[in-house]
Every structure is written in structure tokens, then in C-alpha cells.
BAGUKE-965680 format. One line per 4 residues: number of its first residue (from 1); their letters; for each residue x, y, z of N, C-alpha, C, O. Coordinates in steps of 0.05 Angstrom, whole numbers. Layout:
// residues N
NUM) A) X/Y/Z/X/Y/Z/X/Y/Z/X/Y/Z | ...
END
This chain:
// residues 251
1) XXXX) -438/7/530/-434/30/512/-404/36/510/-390/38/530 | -394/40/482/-365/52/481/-367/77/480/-383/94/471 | -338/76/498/-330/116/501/-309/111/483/-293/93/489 | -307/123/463/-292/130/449/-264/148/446/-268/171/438
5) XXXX) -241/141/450/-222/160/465/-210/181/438/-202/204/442 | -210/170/415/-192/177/400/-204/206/385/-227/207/377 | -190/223/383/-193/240/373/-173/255/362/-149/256/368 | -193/269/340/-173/273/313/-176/310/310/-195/326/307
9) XXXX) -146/314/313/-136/342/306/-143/340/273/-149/318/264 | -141/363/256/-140/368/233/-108/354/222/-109/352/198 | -85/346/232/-65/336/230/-62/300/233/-46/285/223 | -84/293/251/-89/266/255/-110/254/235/-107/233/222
13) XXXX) -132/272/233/-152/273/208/-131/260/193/-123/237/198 | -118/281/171/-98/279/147/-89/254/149/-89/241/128 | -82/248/164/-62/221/170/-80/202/170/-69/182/162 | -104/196/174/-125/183/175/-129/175/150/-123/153/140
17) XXXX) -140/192/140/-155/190/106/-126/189/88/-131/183/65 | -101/193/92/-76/177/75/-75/148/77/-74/136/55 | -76/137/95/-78/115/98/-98/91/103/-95/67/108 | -124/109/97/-155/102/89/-164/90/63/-151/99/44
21) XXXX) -178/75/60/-202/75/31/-224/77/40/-228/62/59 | -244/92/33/-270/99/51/-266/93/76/-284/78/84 | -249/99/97/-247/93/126/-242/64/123/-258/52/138 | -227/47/110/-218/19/111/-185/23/110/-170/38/97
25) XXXX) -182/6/125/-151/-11/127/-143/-24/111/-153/-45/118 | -130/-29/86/-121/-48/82/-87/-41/77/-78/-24/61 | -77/-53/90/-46/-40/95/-22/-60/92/-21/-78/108 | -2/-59/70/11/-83/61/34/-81/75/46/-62/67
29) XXXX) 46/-93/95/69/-100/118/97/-104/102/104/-127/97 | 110/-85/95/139/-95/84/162/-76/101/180/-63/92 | 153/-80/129/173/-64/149/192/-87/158/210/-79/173 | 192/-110/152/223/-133/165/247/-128/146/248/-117/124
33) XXXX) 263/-137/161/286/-131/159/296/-151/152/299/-159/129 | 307/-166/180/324/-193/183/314/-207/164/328/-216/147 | 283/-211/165/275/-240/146/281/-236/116/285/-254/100 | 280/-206/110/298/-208/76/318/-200/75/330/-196/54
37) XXXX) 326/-197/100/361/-199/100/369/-219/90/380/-223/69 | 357/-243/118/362/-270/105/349/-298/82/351/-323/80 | 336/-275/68/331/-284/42/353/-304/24/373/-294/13 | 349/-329/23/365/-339/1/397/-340/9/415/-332/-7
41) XXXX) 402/-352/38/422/-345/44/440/-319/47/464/-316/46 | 417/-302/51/438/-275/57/442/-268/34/457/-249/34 | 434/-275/9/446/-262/-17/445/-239/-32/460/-230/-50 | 424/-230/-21/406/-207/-33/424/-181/-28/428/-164/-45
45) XXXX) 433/-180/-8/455/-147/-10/433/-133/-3/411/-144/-5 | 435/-102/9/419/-89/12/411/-69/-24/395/-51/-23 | 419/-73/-40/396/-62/-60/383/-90/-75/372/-87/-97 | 385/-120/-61/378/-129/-69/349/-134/-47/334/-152/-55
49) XXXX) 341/-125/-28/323/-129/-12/307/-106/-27/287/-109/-41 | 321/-83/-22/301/-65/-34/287/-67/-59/264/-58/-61 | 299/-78/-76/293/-87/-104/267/-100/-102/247/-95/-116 | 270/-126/-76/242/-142/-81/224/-129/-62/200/-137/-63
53) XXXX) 230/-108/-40/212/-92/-30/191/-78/-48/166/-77/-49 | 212/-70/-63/190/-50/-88/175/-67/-107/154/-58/-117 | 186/-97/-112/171/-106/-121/140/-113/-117/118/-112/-128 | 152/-123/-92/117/-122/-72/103/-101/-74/79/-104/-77
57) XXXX) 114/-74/-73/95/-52/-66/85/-49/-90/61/-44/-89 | 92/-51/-110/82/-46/-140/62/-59/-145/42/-50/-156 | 68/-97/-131/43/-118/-138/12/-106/-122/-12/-111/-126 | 25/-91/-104/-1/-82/-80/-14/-63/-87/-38/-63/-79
61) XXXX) -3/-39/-105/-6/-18/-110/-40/-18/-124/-45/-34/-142 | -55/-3/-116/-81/2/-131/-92/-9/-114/-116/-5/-116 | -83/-29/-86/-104/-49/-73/-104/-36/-44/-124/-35/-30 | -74/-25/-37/-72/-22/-7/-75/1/-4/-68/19/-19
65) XXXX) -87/1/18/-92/42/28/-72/42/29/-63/51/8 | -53/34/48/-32/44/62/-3/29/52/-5/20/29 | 14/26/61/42/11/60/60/24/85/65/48/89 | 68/-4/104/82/-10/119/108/-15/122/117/-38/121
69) XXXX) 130/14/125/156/5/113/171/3/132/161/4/155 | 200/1/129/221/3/157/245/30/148/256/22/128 | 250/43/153/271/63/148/299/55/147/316/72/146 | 305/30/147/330/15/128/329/10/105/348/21/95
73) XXXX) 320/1/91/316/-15/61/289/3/50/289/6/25 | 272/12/59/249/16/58/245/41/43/233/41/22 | 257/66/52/250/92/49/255/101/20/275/98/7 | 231/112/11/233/117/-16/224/99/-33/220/106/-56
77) XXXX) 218/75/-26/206/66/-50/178/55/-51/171/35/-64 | 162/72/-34/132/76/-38/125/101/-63/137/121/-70 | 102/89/-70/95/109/-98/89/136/-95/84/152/-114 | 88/142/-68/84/175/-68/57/173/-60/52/185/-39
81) XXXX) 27/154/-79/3/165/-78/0/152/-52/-7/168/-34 | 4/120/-43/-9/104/-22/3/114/7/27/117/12 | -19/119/24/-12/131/47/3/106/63/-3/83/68 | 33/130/70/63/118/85/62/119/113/57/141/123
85) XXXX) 65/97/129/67/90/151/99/78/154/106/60/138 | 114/87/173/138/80/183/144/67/206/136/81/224 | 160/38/218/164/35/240/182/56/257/195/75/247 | 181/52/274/191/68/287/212/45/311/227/57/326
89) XXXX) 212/23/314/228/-1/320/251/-9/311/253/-13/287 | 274/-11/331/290/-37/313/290/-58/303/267/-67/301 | 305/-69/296/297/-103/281/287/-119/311/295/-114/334 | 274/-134/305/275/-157/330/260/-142/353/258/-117/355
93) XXXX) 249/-164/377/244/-157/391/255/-174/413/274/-188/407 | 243/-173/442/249/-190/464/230/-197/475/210/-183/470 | 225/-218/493/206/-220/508/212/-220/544/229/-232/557 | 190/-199/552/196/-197/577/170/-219/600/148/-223/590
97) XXXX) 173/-227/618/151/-238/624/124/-243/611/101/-237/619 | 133/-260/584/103/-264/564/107/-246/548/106/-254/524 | 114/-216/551/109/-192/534/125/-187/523/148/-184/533 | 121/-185/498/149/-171/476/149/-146/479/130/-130/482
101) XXXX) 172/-143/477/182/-114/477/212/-104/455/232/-113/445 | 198/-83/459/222/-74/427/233/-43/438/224/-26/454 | 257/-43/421/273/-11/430/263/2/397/258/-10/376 | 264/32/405/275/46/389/291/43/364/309/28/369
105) XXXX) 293/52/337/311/49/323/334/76/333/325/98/339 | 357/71/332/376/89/351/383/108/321/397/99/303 | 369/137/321/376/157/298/353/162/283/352/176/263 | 327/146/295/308/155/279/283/166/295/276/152/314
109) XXXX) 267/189/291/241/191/296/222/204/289/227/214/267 | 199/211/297/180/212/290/175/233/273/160/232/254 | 194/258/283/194/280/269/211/271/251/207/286/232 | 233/253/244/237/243/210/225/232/200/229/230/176
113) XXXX) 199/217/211/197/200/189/164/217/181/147/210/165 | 165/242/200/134/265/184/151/281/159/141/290/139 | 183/282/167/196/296/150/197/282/114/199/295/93 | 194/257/116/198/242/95/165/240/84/157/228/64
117) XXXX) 148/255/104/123/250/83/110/226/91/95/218/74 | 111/211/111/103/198/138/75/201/132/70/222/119 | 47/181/139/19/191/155/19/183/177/3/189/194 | 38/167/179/35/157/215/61/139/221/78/137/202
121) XXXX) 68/120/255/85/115/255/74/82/263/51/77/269 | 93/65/261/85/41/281/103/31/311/127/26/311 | 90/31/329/114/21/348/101/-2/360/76/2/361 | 106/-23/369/102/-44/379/103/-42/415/123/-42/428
125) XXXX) 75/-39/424/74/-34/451/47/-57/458/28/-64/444 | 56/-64/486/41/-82/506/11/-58/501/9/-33/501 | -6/-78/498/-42/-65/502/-49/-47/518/-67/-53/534 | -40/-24/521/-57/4/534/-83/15/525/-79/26/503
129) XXXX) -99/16/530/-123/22/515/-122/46/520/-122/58/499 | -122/61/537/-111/90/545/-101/113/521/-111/135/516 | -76/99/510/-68/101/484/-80/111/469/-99/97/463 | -80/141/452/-94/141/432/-82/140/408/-67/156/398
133) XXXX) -90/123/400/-73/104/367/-97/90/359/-116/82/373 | -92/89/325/-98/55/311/-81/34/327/-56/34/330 | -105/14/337/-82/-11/342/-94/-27/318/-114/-29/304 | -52/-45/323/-60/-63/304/-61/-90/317/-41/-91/332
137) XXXX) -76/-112/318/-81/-136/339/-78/-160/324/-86/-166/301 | -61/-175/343/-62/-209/332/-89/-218/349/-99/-212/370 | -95/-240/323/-116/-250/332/-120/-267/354/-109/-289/354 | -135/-261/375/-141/-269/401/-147/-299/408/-140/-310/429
141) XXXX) -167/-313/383/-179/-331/378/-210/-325/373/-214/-300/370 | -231/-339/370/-253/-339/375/-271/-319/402/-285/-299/403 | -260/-338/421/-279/-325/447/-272/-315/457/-279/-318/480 | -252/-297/450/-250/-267/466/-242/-239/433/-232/-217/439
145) XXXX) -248/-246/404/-242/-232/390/-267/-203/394/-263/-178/394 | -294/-221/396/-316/-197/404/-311/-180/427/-326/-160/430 | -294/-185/442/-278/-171/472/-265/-134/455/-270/-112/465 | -254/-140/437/-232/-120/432/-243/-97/424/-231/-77/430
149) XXXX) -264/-97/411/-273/-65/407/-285/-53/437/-280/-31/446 | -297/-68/448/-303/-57/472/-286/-43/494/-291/-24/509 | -257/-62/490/-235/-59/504/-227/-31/495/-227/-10/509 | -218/-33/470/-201/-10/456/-215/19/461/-207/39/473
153) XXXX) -241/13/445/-261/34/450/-244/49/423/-247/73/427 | -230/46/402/-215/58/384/-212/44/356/-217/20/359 | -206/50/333/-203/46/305/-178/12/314/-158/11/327 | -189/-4/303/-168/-28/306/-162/-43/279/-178/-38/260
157) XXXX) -141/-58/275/-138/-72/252/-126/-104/259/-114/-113/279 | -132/-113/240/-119/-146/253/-100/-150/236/-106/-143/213 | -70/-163/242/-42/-161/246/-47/-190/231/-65/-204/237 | -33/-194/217/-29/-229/199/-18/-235/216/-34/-240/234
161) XXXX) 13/-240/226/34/-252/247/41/-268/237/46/-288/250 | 46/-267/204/54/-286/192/39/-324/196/51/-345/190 | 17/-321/206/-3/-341/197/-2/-352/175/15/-342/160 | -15/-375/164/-14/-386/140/-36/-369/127/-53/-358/142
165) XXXX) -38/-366/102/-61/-344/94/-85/-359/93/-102/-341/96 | -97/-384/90/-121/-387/101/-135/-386/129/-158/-387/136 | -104/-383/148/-117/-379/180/-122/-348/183/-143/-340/194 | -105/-333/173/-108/-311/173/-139/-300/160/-158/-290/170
169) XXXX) -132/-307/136/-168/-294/119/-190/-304/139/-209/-287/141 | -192/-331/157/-217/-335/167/-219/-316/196/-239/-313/210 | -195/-307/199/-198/-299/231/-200/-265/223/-204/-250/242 | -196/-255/197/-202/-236/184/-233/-225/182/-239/-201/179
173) XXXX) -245/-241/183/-273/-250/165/-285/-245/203/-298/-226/212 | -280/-260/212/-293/-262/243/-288/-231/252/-308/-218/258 | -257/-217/254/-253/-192/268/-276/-177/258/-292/-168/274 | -279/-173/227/-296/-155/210/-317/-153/227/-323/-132/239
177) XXXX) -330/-180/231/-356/-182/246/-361/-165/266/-379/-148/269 | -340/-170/283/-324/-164/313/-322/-124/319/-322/-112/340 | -320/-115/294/-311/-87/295/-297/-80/280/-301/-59/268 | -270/-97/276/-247/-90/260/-247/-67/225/-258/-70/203
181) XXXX) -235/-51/233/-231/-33/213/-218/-44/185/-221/-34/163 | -200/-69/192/-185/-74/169/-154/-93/178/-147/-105/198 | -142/-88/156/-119/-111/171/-82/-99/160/-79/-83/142 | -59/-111/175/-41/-103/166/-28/-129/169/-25/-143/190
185) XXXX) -19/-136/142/-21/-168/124/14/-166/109/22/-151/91 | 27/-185/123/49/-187/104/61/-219/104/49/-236/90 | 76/-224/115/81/-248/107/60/-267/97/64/-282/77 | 31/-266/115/14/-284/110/7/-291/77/-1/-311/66
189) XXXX) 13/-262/66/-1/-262/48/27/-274/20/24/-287/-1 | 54/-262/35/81/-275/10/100/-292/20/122/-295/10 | 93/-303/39/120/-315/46/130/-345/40/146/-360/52 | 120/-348/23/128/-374/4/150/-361/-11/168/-376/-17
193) XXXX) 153/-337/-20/174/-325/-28/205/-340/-23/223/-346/-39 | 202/-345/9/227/-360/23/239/-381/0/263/-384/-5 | 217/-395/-12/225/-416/-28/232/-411/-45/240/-432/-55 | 237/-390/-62/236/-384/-93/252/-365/-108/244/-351/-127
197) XXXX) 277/-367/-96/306/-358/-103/304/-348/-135/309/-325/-142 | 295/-368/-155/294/-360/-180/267/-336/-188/243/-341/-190 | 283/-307/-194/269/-287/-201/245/-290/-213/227/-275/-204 | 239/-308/-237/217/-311/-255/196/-326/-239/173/-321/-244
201) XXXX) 202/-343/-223/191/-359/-210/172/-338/-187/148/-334/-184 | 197/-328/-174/187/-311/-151/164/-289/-164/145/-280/-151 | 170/-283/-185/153/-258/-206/128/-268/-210/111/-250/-208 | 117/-294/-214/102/-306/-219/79/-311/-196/55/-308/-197
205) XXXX) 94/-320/-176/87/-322/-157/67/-291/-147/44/-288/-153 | 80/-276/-134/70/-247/-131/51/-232/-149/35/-215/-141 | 54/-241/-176/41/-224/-190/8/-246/-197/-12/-237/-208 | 11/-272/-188/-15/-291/-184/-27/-293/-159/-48/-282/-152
209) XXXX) -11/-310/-144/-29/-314/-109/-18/-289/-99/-36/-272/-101 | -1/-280/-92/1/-260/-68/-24/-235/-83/-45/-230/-71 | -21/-224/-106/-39/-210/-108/-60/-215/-99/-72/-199/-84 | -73/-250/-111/-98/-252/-109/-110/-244/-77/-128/-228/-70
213) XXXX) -89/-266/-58/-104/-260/-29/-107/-226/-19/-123/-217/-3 | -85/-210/-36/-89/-190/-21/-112/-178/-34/-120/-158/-23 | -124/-186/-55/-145/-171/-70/-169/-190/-42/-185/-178/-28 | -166/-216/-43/-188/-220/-23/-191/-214/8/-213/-212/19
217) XXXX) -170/-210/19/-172/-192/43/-190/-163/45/-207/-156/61 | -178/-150/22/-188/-128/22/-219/-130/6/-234/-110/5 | -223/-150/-2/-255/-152/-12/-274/-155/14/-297/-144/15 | -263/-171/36/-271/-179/63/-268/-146/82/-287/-137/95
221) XXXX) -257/-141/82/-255/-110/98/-280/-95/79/-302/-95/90 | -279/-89/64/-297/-75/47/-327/-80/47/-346/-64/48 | -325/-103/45/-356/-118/47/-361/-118/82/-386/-117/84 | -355/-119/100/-353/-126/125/-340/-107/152/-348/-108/175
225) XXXX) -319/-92/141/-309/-86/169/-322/-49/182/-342/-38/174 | -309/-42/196/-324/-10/202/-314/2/203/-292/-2/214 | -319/24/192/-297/51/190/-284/61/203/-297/65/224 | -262/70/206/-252/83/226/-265/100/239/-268/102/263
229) XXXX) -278/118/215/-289/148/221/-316/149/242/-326/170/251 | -328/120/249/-347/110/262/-333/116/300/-347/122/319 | -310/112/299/-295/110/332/-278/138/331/-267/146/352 | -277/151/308/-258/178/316/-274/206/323/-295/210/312
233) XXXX) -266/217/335/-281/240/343/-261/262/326/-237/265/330 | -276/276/307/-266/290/291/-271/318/299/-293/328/304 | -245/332/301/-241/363/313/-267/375/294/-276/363/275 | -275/394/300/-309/404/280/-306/432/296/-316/449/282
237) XXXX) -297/441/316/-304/470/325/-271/486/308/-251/493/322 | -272/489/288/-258/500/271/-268/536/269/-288/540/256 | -257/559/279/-264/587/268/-237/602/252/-220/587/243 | -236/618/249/-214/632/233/-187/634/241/-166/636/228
241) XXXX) -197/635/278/-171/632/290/-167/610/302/-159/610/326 | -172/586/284/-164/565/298/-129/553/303/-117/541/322 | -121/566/276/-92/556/283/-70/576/312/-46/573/319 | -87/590/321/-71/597/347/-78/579/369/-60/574/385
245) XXXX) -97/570/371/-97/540/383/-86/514/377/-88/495/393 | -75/512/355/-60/489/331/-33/488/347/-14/499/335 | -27/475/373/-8/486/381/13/445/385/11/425/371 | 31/453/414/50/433/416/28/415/419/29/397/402
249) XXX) 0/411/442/-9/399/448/-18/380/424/-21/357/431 | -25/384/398/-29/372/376/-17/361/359/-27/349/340 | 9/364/363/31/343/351/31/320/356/48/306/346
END
């Protein structure tokens, strides 16, 4: 039997259903940095990253609950309607005995990025199940993917990791089975981009396959995966004076 840890203030709710479609994930990853830094030899300049940031978010737009940005290049050019998720990481990470590990972005946090209209944040941490968060999970393999809801006991999503997009969609298709709420998909789904320096080309590209897979990812979550709202324990003893209880502890 799962115990369920996560539970939702009227403030976590909100943040929930921003970045929901009927309690589904589907969340488009355009939080890197370096790799469209180094786009095309470095050419792009920073309003030229942003440029094709927004381009993506536009091609996604109508499909993704959510969008996954970075607060360098990033901020501001989500549409306002699709619920905003911010890293909260620097570029890059390290690895410590097997485990990656990442710092802080130095000048940014949590209370900026609720200030910018934020529904949640991302930080990249070793597996605590303890934790009460959405995790987002690379895929394990086969015989230990049915392991993770049991583990978590919480709302989970499966992480592309820049996979090829047919490894990704099948191990997509298995999590669903598995528990999985939904997925947070980016390179897997554009990164042929790398190749395709010429704008019309690249336009073409995005506005045919990258759409298409992301329209089929999210056909597979929809048809298949489980709601969040299935693992969250939703605050319900609400009276008139609830907000004198609405306190630090719920931030």
C-alpha cells in the first residue's frame, strides 16, 4: 500500500492545476543554456537564443500544460496562459561519487521566480523520497521502472535526458503503465535543431516533427498515465478563518 506524502496547501493546489491538463504533465524543457549558447558555433548572441526559445514555446503552445524555463534567456517569453516553472540551478552540473550535483543560480530564488508569476521551481537533487515535490525521473529501464511509484509514494514525471525520441516515447508508454503522471521532454523531442543553422530549414523542422512527437507524447500521457490529483492530499478542512492558519509553514 502507498502512503502518500504530498500534500497540497491552497497555494500548492494553484501551482498544481497551472501546470496541469486534467491532472496530466506534459511539460516542454527549454531551461538549457550552454547547449543554445553553443548553437551554431556560438552564433546566436543572447537575443538570438531567446529568439529560438520563443520559437519553440509558440510551436508547443496549445499542447503543453506547462513550460520549463531558465531565468537567463528564458524569462518572459512564455505566453502568460501555460503554467511557468523555473530552474532554480546553474548551468551545468558535477558529479559526485555517481551523483550529480548542481549549485544554486547565484542572485536568484524562489521568492523571484513566485515574483515573476512562477507555479513552481525545478532543482536537480539526488532521490529523497521524503521530499515533498513532483519528481521528475530518468528512466530506470524496464525492471525496476514499476519500483518508482511505490518508492516515491508522490506525483512523478519521466525526464527525456535528451534520448533519441523513439527511446524516449517507448519508455514513456511503459512509465504511463508504471504510474507516471506525465513527462518533461526537451531535447528528445528538437534536437536535430543542432543541425540546421538555416532559419527556414530549422522553421520547418519544428513546426512538422518536433510538433508532431510532442503532440504524440502527450496523446500517450492522456490515454495512459495518472493524475496527479490521485497521490495529492488536497487541504479540504477550509472555514472562514482559515487564512490565520495560512501561515510561514505553507510557503
Amino acid at each position: 500500500m502507498i502512503t502518500y506524502r504530498l500534500d497540497a496547501h491552497p497555494g500548492k493546489a494553484r501551482g498544481l492545476k497551472a501546470i496541469t491538463t486534467d491532472g496530466l504533465l506534459s511539460i516542454a524543457a527549454l531551461d538549457h543554456r550552454r547547449s543554445f549558447a553553443a548553437l551554431y558555433g556560438g552564433t546566436l548572441g543572447y537575443r538570438g537564443v531567446r529568439t529560438l526559445k520563443r520559437r519553440l514555446i509558440d510551436a508547443f503552445a496549445g499542447q503543453a500544460s506547462g513550460v520549463l524555463l531558465d531565468p537567463n534567456y528564458g524569462i518572459l517569453l512564455d505566453d502568460g496562459h501555460t503554467g511557468l516553472i523555473v530552474t532554480l540551478e546553474a548551468p551545468g552540473h558535477t558529479v559526485h561519487n555517481g551523483v550529480p550535483e548542481s549549485a544554486l543560480l547565484d542572485g536568484w530564488t524562489v521568492g523571484k521566480a513566485k515574483r515573476i508569476g512562477a507555479a513552481g521551481v525545478k532543482l536537480l537533487l539526488h532521490l529523497d523520497p521524503r521530499t515533498e515535490s513532483i519528481f521528475k525521473v530518468e528512466y530506470p529501464g524496464p525492471e525496476l521502472v514499476g519500483e518508482i511509484d511505490g518508492i516515491i509514494g508522490a506525483p512523478w514525471a519521466m525526464l527525456s535526458g535528451g534520448a533519441d525520441f523513439d527511446v524516449f516515447e517507448a519508455a514513456l508508454r511503459r512509465a504511463c503503465a508504471a504510474g507516471c503522471s506525465g513527462f518533461v521532454a526537451g531535447r528528445s523531442v528538437w534536437q536535430e535543431i543542432k543541425q540546421l543553422p538555416d532559419t527556414a530549414r530549422r522553421d520547418a523542422f519544428i513546426d512538422s516533427t518536433a510538433v508532431k512527437r510532442f503532440a504524440s507524447l502527450t496523446s500517450i500521457v492522456h490515454k495512459a498515465a495518472t493524475s496527479v490529483w490521485s497521490k495529492v492530499r488536497v487541504e479540504d478542512d477550509l472555514d472562514v478563518d482559515w487564512h490565520h492558519r495560512y501561515g510561514e509553514a505553507a510557503r
